[in-house]
C-alpha positions as CSV (number, residue, x, y, z in Angstrom):
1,X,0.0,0.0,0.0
2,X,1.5,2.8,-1.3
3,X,2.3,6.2,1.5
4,X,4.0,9.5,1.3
5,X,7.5,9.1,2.9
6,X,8.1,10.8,6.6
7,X,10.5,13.7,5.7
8,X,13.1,14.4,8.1
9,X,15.6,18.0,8.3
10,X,19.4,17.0,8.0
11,X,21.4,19.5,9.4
12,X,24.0,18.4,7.1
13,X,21.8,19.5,4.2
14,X,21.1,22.7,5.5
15,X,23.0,25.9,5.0
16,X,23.6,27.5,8.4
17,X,23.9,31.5,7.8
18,X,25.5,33.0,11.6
19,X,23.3,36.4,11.1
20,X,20.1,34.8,11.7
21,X,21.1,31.5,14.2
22,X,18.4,32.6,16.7
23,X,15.5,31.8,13.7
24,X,17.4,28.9,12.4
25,X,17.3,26.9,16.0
26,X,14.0,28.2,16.3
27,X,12.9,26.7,13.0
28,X,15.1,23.5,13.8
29,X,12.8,23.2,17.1
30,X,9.6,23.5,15.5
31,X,10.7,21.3,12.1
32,X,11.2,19.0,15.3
33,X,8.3,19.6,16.9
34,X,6.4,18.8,13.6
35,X,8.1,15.0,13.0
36,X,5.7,13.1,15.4
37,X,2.4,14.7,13.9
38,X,3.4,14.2,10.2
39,X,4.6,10.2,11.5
40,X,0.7,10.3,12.9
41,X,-0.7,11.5,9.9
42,X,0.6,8.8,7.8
43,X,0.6,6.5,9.7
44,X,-3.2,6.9,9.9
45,X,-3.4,7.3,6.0
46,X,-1.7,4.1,5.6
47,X,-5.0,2.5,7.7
48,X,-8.4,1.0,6.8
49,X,-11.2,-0.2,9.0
50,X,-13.7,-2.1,7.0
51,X,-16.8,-3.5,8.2
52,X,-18.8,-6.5,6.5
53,X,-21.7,-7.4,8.1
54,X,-22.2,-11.2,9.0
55,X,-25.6,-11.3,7.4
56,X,-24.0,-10.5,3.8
57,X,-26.5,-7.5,3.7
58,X,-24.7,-5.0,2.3
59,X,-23.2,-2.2,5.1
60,X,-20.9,0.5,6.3
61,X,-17.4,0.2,4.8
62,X,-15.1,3.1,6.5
63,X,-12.1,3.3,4.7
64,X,-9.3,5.9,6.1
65,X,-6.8,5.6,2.8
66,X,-6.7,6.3,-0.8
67,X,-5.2,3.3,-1.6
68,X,-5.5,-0.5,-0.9
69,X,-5.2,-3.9,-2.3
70,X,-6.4,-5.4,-5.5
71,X,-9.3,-7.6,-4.7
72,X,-8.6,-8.8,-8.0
73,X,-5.4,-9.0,-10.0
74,X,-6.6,-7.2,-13.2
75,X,-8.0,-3.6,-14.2
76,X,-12.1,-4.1,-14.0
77,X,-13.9,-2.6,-16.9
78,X,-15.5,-0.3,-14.0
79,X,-19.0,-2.0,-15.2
80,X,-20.9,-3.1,-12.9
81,X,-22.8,-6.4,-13.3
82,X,-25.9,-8.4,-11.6
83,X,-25.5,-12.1,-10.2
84,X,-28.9,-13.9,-8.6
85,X,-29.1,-17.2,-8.0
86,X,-32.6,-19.2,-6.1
87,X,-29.1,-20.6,-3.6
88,X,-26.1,-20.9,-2.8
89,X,-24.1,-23.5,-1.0
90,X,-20.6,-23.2,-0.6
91,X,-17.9,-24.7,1.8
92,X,-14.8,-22.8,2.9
93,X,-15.7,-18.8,3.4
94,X,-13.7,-15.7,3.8
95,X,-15.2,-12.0,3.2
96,X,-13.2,-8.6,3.9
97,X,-13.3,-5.1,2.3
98,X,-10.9,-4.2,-0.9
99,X,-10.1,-1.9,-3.6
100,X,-10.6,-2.5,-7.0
101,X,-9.1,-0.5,-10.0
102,X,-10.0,0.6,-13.3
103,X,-7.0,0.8,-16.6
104,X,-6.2,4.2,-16.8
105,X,-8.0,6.4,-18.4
106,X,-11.2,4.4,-18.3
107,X,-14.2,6.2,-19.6
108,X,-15.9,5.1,-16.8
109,X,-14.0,6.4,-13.6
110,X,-16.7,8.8,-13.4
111,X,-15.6,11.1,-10.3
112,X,-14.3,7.7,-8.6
113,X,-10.6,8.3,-9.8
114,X,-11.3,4.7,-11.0
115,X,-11.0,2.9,-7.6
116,X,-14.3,1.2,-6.4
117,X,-14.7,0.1,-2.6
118,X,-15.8,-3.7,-3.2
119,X,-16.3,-6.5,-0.2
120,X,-14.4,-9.3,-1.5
121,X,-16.6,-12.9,-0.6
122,X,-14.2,-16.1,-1.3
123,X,-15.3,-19.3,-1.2
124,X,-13.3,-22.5,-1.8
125,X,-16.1,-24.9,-3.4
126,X,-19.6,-23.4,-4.3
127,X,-22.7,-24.5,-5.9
128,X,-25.3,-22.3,-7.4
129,X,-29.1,-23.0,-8.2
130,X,-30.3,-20.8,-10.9
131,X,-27.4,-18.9,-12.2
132,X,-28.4,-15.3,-14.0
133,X,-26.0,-12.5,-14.5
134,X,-26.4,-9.3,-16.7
135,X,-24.8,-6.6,-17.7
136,X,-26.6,-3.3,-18.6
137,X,-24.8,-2.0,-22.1
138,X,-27.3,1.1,-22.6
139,X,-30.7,0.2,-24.2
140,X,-30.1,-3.2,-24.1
141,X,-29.0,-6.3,-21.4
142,X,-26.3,-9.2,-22.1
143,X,-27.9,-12.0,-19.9
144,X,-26.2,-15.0,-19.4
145,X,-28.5,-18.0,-17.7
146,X,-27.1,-21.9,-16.3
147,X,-27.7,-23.9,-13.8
148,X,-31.9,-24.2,-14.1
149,X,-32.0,-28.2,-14.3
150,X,-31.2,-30.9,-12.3
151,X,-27.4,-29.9,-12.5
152,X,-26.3,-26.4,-10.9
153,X,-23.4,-24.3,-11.4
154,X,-20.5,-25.2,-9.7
155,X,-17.2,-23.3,-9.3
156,X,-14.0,-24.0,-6.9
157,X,-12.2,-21.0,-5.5
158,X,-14.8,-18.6,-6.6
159,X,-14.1,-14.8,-5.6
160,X,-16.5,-12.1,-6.0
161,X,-15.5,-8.5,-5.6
162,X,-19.1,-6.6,-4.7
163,X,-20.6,-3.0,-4.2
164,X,-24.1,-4.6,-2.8
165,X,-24.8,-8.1,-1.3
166,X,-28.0,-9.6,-0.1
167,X,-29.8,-13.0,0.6
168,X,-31.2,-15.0,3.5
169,X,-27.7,-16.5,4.8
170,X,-26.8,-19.2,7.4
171,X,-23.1,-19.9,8.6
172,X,-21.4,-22.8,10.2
173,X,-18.7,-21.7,12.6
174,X,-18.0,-18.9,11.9
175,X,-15.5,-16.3,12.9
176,X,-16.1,-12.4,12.6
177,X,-13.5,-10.0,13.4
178,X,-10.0,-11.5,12.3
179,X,-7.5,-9.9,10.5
180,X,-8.1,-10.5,6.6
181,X,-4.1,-11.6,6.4
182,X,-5.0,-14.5,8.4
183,X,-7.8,-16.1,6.6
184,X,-7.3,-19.7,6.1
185,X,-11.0,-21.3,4.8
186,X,-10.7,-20.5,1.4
187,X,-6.9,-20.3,0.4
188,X,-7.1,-16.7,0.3
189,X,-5.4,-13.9,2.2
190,X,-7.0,-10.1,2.3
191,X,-4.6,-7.3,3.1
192,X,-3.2,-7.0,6.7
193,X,-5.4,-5.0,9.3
194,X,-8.6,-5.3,7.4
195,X,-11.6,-6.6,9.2
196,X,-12.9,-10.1,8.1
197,X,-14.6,-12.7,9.0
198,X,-14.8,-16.7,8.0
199,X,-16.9,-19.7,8.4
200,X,-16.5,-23.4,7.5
201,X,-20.2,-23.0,5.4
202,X,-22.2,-20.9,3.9
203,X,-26.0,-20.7,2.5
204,X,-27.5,-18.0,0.8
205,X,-31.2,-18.1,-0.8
206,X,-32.4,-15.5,-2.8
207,X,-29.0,-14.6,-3.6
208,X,-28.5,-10.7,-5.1
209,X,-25.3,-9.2,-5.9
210,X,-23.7,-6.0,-7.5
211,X,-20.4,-7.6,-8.9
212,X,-17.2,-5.7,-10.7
213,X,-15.2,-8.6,-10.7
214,X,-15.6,-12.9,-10.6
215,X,-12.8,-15.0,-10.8
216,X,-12.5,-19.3,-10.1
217,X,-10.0,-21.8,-10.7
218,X,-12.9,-24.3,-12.3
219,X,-16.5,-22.5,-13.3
220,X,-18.6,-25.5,-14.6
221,X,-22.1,-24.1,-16.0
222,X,-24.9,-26.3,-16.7
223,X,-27.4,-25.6,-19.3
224,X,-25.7,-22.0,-20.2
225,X,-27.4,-19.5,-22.6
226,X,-26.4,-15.9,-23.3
227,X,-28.3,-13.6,-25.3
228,X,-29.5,-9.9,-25.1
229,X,-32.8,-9.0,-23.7
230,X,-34.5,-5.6,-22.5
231,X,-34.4,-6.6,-19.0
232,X,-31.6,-7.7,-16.7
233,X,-31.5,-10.2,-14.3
């Protein structure tokens, strides 16, 4: 996470001139005087407090820096996307707040400098009853449908970095509160000093999400059609 250095006066960089040595050590005291509260203020940009609630409803997220960690290891298009699903079972879950990124110059950045504040869910193995996700392109919808028959989607190692989460959820031990560099249910490690929280498993019914990013090691999809329509999922 990237920080503007402390600055420190060297006296061995600083010209001394003997007709003003009273304003020089009185500048030298207050320079001084300065270090600890400059130390403070980075020191407190360098933090984030980010709170997911356990009910995967979408809440406060408090973040006290510019900058973070990439929920996802590529630029997002900075388009956001719809995921529903009639339920979700999934084994192995971790969830903490990130920072996603746009490419540069993105035309959609909007006023966001093209950084969105995302909670990151992870979950080792998942299954998904009734798959729908669409993308709104202006006019018109890309919809993408799976997992209606007997067979649902299944992915392993699925991420999902999200603006807005809901559902009916239930957990199996779970832990709220640790530090997101310590995660260990789904192989994956959020960055240090962020609130998190964990579980063994996870259902959601009526699952709802606003998504910028997805990724999974395996994404099996049963039954898959994509097409445009006029509405979205």
């Amino acid at each position: 996470m990237a920080s503007s250095p402390d600055v420190t006066s060297s006296a061995g960089n600083t010209p001394e001139n003997p007709e003003s040595g009273s304003v020089s050590e009185a500048s030298s005291v207050s320079e001084s005087a300065d270090v600890p509260a400059r130390r403070g203020r980075v020191r407190a940009r360098r933090a984030a407090v980010m709170a997911v609630p356990a009910t995967l409803v979408a809440g406060a997220l408090a973040v006290l820096t510019a900058e973070g960690a990439l929920g996802v290891q590529f630029a997002i298009s900075g388009m956001p996307f719809t995921v529903t699903a009639t339920e979700l079972n999934g084994t192995g879950f971790e969830q903490f707040g990130g920072l996603d990124s746009m490419a540069p110059g993105s035309p959609n950045e909007g006023d966001t400098g093209g950084q969105v504040l995302v909670v990151t869910s992870a979950i080792k193995n998942a299954t998904l009853t009734k798959l729908c996700q669409s993308v709104d392109l202006g006019g018109t919808n890309l919809l993408i449908t799976a997992g209606g028959g007997a067979e649902k989607v299944s992915a392993t190692d699925l991420t999902t970095d999200s603006t807005e989460l809901s559902g009916d959820a239930a957990f199996t031990n779970i832990e709220i509160g640790n530090d997101a560099s310590t995660l260990t249910k789904a192989g994956v490690k959020g960055p240090i000093g962020v609130f998190s929280q964990q579980a063994d498993t996870v259902r959601i019914a009526n699952l709802r999400q606003t998504n910028y990013a997805t990724t999974a090691g395996v994404f099996k999809l049963p039954g898959l059609k994509l097409g445009f329509s006029s509405k979205g999922c």
